[in-house]
Structure formats: C-alpha cells, structure tokens
FIDOTI-87416 format. One record per residue (C-alpha): residue in three letters; residue number from 1; x, y, z. Coordinates in Angstrom, 2 decimals. Layout:
N
  residu  num        x        y        z
     ALA  NUM        X        Y        Z
...
This chain:
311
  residu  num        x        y        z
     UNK    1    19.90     3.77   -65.35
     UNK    2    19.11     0.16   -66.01
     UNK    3    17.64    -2.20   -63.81
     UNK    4    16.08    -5.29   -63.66
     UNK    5    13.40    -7.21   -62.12
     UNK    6    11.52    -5.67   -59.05
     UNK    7    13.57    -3.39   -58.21
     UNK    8    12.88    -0.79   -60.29
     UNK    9    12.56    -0.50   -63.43
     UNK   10    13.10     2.72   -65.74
     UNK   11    12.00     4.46   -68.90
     UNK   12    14.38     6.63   -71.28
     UNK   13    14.84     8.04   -74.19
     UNK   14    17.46    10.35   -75.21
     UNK   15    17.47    12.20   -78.57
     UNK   16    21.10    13.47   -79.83
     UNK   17    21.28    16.42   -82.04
     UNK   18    24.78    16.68   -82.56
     UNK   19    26.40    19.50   -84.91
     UNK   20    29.32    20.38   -85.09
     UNK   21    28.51    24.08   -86.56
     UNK   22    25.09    23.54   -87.75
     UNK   23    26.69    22.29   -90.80
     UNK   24    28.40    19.23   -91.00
     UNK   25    27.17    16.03   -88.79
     UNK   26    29.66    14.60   -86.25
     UNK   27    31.50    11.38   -86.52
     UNK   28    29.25     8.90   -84.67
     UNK   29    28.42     5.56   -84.67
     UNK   30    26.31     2.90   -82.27
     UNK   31    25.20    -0.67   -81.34
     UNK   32    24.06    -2.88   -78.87
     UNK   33    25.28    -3.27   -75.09
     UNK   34    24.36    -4.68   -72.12
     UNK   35    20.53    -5.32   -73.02
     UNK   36    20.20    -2.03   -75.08
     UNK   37    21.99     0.07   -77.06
     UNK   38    25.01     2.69   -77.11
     UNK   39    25.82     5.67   -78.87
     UNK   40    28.96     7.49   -79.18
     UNK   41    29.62    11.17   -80.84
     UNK   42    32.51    12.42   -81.90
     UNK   43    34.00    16.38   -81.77
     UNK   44    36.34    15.14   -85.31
     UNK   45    37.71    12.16   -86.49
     UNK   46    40.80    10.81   -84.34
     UNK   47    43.99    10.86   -85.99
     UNK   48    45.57     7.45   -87.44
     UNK   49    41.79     6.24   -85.91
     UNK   50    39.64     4.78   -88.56
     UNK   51    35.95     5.28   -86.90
     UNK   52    35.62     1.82   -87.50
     UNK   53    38.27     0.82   -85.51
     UNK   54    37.14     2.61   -82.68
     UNK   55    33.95     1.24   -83.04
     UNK   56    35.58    -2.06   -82.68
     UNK   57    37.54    -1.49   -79.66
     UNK   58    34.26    -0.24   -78.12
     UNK   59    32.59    -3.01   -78.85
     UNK   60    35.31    -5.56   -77.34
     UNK   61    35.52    -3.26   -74.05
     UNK   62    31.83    -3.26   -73.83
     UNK   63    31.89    -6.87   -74.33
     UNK   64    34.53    -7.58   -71.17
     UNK   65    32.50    -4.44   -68.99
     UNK   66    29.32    -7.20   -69.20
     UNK   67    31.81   -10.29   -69.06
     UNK   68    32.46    -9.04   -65.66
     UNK   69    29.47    -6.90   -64.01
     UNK   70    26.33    -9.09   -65.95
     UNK   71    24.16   -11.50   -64.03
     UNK   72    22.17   -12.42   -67.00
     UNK   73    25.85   -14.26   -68.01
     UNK   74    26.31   -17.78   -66.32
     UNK   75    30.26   -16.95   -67.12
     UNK   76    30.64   -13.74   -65.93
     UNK   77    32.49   -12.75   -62.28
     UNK   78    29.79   -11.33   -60.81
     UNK   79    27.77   -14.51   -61.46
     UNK   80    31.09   -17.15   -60.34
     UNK   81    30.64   -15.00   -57.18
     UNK   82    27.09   -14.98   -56.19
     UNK   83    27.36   -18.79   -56.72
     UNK   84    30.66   -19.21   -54.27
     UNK   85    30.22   -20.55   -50.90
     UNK   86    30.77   -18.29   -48.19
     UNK   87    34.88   -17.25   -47.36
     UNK   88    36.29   -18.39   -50.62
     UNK   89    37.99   -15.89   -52.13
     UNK   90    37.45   -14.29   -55.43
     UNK   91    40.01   -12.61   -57.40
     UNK   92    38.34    -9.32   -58.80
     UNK   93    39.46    -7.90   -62.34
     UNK   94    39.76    -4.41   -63.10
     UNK   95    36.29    -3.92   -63.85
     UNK   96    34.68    -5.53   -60.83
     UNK   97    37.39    -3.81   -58.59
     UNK   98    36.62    -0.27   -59.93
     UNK   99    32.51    -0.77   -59.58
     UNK  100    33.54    -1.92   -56.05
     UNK  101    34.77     0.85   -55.05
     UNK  102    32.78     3.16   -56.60
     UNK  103    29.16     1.40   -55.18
     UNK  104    30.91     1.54   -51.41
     UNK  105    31.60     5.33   -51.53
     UNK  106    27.82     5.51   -52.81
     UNK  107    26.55     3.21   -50.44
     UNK  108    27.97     5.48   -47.66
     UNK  109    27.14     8.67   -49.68
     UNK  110    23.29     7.50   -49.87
     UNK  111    23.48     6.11   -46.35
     UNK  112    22.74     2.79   -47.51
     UNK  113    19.85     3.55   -49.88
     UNK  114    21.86     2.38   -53.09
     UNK  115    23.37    -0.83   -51.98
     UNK  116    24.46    -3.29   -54.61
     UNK  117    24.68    -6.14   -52.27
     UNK  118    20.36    -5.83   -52.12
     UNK  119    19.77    -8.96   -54.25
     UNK  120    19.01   -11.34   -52.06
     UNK  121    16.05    -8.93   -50.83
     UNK  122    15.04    -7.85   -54.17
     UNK  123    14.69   -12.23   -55.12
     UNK  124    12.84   -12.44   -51.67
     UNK  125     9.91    -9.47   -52.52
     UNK  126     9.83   -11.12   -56.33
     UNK  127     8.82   -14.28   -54.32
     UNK  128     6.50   -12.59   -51.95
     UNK  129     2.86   -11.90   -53.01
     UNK  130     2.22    -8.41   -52.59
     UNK  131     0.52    -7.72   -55.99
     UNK  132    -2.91    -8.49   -54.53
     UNK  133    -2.57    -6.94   -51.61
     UNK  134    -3.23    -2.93   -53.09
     UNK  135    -3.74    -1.43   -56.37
     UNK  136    -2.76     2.12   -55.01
     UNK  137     0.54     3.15   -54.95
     UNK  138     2.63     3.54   -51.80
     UNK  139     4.37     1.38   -49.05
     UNK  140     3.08    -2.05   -48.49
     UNK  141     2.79    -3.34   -45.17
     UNK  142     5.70    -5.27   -43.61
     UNK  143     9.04    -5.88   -44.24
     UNK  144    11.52    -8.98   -45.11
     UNK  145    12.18   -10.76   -42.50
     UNK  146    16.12   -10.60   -40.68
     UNK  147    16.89   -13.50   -41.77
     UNK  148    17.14   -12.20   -45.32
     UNK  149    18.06    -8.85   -44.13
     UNK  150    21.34   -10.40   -42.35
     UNK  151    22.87   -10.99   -46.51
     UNK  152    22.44    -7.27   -47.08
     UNK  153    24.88    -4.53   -46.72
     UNK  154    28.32    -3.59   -47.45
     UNK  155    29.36    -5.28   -44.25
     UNK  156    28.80    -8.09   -45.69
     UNK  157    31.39    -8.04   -48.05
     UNK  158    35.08    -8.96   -47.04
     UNK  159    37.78    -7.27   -50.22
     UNK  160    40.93    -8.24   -49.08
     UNK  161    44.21    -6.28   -51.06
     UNK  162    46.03    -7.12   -53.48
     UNK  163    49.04    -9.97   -52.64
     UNK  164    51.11   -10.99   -55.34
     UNK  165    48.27   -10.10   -57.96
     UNK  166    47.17    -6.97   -59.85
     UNK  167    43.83    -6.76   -58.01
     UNK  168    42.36    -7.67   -54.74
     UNK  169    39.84   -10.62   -53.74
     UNK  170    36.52   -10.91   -52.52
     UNK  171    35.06   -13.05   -49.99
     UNK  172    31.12   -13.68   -49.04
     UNK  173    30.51   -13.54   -45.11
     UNK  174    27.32   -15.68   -46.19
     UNK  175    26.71   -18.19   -49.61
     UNK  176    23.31   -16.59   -50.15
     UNK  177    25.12   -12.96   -50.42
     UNK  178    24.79   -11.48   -54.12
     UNK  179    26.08    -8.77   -55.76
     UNK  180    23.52    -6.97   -58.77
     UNK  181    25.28    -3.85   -60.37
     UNK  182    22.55    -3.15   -62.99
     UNK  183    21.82    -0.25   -60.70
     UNK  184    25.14     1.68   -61.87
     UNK  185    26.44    -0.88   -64.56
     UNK  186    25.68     1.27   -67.42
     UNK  187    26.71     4.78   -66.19
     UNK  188    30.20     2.86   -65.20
     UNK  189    29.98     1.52   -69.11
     UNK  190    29.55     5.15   -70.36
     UNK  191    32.75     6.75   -68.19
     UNK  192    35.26     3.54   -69.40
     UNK  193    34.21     4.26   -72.83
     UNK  194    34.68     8.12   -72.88
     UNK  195    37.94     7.02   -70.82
     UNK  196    38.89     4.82   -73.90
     UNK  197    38.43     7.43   -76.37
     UNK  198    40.32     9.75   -74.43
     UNK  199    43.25     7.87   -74.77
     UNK  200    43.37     7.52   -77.89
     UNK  201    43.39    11.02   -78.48
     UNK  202    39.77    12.32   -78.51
     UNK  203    39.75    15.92   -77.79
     UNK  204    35.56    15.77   -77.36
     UNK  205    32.77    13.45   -77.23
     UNK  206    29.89    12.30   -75.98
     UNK  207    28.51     9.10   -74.65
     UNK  208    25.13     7.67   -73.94
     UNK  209    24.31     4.21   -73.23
     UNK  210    20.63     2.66   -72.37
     UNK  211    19.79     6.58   -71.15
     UNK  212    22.95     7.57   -68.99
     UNK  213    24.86    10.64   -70.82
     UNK  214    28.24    12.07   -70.10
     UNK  215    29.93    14.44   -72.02
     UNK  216    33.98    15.22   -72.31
     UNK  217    35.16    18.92   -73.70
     UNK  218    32.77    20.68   -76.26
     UNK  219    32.10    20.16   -79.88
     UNK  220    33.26    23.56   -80.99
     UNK  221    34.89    26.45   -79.82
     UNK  222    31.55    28.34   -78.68
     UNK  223    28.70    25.43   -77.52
     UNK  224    28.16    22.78   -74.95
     UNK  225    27.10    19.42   -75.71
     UNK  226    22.75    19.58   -77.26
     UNK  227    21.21    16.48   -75.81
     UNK  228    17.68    15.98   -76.74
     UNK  229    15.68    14.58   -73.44
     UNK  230    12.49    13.00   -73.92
     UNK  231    10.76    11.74   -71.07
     UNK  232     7.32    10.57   -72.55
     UNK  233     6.88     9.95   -75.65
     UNK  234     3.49    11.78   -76.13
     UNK  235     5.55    14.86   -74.23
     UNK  236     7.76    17.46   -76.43
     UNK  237    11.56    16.67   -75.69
     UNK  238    13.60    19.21   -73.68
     UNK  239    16.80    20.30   -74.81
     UNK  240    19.67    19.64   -71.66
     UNK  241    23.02    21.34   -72.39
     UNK  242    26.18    19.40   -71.26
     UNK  243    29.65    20.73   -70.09
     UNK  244    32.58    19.18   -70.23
     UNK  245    32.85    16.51   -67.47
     UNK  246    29.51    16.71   -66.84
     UNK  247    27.06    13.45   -66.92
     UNK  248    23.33    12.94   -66.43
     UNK  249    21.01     9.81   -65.37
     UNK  250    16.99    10.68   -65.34
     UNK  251    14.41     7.97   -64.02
     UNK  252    10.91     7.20   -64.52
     UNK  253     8.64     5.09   -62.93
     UNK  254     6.50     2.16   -64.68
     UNK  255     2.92     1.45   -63.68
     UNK  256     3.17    -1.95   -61.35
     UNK  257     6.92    -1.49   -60.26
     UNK  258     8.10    -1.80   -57.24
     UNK  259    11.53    -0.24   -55.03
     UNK  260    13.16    -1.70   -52.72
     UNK  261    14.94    -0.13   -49.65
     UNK  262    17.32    -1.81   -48.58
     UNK  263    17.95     0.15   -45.34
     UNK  264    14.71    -1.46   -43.69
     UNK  265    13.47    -4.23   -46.00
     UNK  266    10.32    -2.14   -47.10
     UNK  267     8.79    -2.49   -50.89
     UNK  268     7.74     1.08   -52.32
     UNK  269     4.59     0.72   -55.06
     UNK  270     5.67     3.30   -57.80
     UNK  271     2.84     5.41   -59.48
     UNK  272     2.57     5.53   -62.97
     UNK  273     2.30     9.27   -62.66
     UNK  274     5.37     9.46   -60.49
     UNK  275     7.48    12.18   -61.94
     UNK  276    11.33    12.29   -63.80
     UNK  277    14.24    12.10   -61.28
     UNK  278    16.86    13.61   -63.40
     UNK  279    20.59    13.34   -61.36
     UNK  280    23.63    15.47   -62.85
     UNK  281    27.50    14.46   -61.76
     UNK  282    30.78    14.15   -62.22
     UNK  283    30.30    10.67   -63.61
     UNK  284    27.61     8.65   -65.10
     UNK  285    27.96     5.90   -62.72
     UNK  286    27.38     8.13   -59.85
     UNK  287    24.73     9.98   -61.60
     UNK  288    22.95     6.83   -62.23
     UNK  289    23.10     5.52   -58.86
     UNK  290    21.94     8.53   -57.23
     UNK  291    19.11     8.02   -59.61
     UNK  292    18.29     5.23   -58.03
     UNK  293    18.65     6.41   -54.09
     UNK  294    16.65     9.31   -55.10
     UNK  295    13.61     7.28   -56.14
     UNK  296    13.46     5.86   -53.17
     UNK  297    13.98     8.55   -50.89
     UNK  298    11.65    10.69   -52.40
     UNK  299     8.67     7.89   -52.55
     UNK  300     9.72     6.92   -48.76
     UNK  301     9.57    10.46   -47.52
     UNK  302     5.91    10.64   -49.55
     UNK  303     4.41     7.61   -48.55
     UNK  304     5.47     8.51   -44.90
     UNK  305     4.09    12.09   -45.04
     UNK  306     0.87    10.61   -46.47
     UNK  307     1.00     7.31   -43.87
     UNK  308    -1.59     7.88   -40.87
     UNK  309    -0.10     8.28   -37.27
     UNK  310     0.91     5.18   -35.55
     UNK  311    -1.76     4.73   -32.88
C-alpha cells in the first residue's frame, strides 16, 4: 500500500521465491512504477509473446495507470481535477472511472474510514503543528475544523453517466475538493496488470508492485504461489502461500507518522512498535485499501480504550 505525506506512510518488503518445480526459474522480469518498483512472474513463457514484449506493454500500461491516478504529475487527470473550479465537469478515462468505483464501494464498505476524497484534510493536519504537542503515540487533541471537513466525503463528489462518450464525468461540489488515490493506486496497478497478462494468454502469474501481491492460477500442477514476506528487516521472512485469485496488502507503521480519519477529522500518532496489518482479498486494490481502514480502526479503537473517561 503506498501512501504519501501524513497520512500514513508504510514499510514493505516482499521476497519472491518463484520455482516452477524446484528446478528451473520462472520467466520474470521488473522495473520501476509509480515511485517504486514492480515485479511480474510468470507460470511459462506466453505463446507468440516475446517476454520482452510483455515487458513493454507493461511498462506503457503502467505508464497511462499513473498518467491518470498520480498527483505527483502536473498532467495527469486526477491533478486537471483537483485544480477545476467547482461544477465543471470532468470527463473520466477508463482508469479514473474504474478506481471510482471501486474507492465508493470501499468507502461504504469501511463506513467512511478509507475515503479518497480526504486530501484536503490530510494538506490541513500537514499545515497544523501538532509535532510538538506529544512525543507519545496516540490521538492528539482536537479535530479540523468544519470548514475543512465540509470538502470531505463521497458526497461530495457529483459522477454524472456517460452521454454520447465512453465514460462518465465528474464534477466538484466545492474547488478546494481533491481526490488522492495513493491509498489503493498500486493494488489497482497490480489487478490491470495481471488483467493484461491474462489476455494475452497467461495461464499463471503473479504480480507485486511497491508491496501489494496478487496471484492468478498456480505455477504447477501441485503448489500455490511461495511469496517471501518480510516485515523487518532484522526479522526472519515468513513464507505466505497464494491461491489463485487471491491478493495480499500488509502495513507497517513508521516512527513520527501520522493517520488521518476522515470520519471525524482526528490525527492518530502511529508507534514505531505498532504491529503488521496484513489484509487478504479478492483484489489487490481492495486488499490495499482495507489496509489502510484497518490502521486506523485498530489505532482509534486503542487510543480510545486507553483515553481516560470524559469528566
């Protein structure tokens, strides 16, 4: 799960030990993405598929996933619509219409705890002084105030269907509303590459990207997918098995980070010592944005337990 700024920020490393029969090493090959790097395993070679053709094609999709969903990009969509004014309409592309979709079902699903539209509060803590105010880790005292909470939330969001055109348009109730998908960006990354390979005839593969891991069929007749997880790098990996369809996102906290909920405005102070949220799904884009919803839920239901009673 990548993120960025304050709003959380996560450590992974992911070993692959990939044989095919203990024997012979799997087609794979890798690269950069989206601010960190990519991997891609192979069950066999695809037919009339040179690998490095494939690595090619990956490369371009990759390159028009962050053309659409990157804020660091002053020319992608996502950043031509956090700079529109308010009720101009945006046409979407596929990309931006299928992250859309998936981060509203999640929003609902999480009860508002994942929330992609939560960039205007995560700009306002980064502005806020609250590194003096404890060196201990837990909830800090107040909360952003409405008039930055009014730009957050779903609601806030107007998608209007598809006319004449392929895809459907977007509208801002507010200017100041902003959209930041690194939250789920690369778990949707990992599913439209596995989706790529699968139509061009991959029986079985697996993808990581930047930590997020989702496997597709098996890599022989008898095993699932090895993935080697490390956690810590002073800690022995642990060896996760992977069925087909099956996808995994697993967070760790930084010393000095801080979480966001975007349900009431509240920062959360994350521990260093704070332990591994690992997610399985269906897809790596869910799994990584559960990831994030369950850092916070699980650090909001501690620091409350832990919070003296109201007098």
């Amino acid at each position: 799960m990548t993120a960025r700024g304050v709003l959380i920020c996560f450590y992974f490393l992911f070993c692959f030990e990939c044989l095919a029969d203990g024997r012979d090493v799997l087609p794979t090959f890798a690269g950069p993405a989206m601010g960190t790097t990519y991997r891609v395993t192979l069950k066999e070679h695809i037919p009339e598929h040179t690998l490095g053709e494939i690595h090619r094609q990956i490369d371009q999709l990759l390159q028009q996933i962050d053309l659409s969903l990157s804020t660091w990009r002053d020319d992608s969509l996502v950043t031509k619509i956090n700079q529109a004014n308010a009720h101009t309409p945006i046409l979407l592309d596929c990309h931006l219409s299928n992250v859309l979709a998936i981060a509203g079902r999640l929003y609902e699903k999480t009860q508002g705890h994942f929330d992609v539209t939560a960039a205007p509060l995560i700009r306002w803590w980064e502005h806020t002084d609250v590194a003096s105010s404890s060196h201990s880790s837990g909830r800090h005292h107040g909360v952003a105030p409405p008039a930055v909470m009014e730009l957050v939330g779903f609601d806030k969001l107007l998608i209007d269907e598809a006319g004449n055109s392929d895809y459907a348009s977007l509208q801002k109730t507010h200017m100041a509303v902003a959209l930041d998908f690194s939250g789920m960006g690369a778990g949707y990354a990992v599913d439209e590459i596995g989706a790529h390979l699968l139509s061009l005839g991959s029986t079985a593969h697996l993808v990581e990207l930047g930590g997020e891991v989702r496997a597709w069929g098996q890599p022989n007749l008898v095993e699932e997918w090895h993935v080697a997880l490390r956690i810590k790098e002073t800690e022995p990996a642990e060896i996760i098995k992977l069925r087909h369809g099956q996808a995994v996102a697993v967070s760790t906290s930084v010393r000095g980070k801080r979480v966001v909920n975007p349900t009431t405005g509240e920062v959360v102070k994350l521990p260093s010592s704070a332990p591994a949220v690992v997610v399985y799904a269906a897809t790596c884009a869910e799994a990584d944005a559960l990831a994030t919803a369950q850092v916070l839920a699980r650090f909001q239901k501690e620091t409350q337990n832990s919070s003296p009673a109201t007098q």
